[in-house]
C-alpha positions as CSV (number, residue, x, y, z in Angstrom):
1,X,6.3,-2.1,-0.9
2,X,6.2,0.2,2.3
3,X,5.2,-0.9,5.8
4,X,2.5,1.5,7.2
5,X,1.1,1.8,10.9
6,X,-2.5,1.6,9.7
7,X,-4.9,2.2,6.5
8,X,-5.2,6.2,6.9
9,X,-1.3,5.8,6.7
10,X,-1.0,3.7,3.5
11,X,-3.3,6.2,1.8
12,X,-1.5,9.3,2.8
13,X,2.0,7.5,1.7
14,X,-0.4,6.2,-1.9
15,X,-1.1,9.7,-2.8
16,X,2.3,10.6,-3.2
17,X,3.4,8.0,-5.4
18,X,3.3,9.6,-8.6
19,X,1.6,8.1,-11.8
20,X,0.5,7.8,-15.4
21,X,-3.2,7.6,-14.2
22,X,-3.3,10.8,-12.5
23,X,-4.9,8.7,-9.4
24,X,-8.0,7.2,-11.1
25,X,-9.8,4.4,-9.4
26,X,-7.3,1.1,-9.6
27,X,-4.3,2.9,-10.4
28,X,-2.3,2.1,-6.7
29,X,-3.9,-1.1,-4.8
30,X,-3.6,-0.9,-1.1
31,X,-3.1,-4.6,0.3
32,X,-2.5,-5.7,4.1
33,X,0.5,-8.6,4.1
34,X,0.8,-11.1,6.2
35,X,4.2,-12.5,7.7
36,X,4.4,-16.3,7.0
37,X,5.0,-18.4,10.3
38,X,8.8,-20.2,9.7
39,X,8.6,-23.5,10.4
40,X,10.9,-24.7,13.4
């Protein structure tokens, strides 16, 4: 899991990851997280 500043970022850092598929479509997903509010 890596935090990125935006989307152009996350696929920059994506296309270094190396893999079995040789980057074929759905071989690294790209997915925004969102922090969960803690309760008081």
């Amino acid at each position: 899991m890596l935090e990125c500043e935006d989307l152009d970022d996350a696929i920059e850092w994506a296309k270094r990851i190396p893999t079995g598929c040789k980057g074929a479509a759905g071989c690294i997903e790209i997915r925004p997280i969102h922090e969960l509010s803690r309760r008081p």
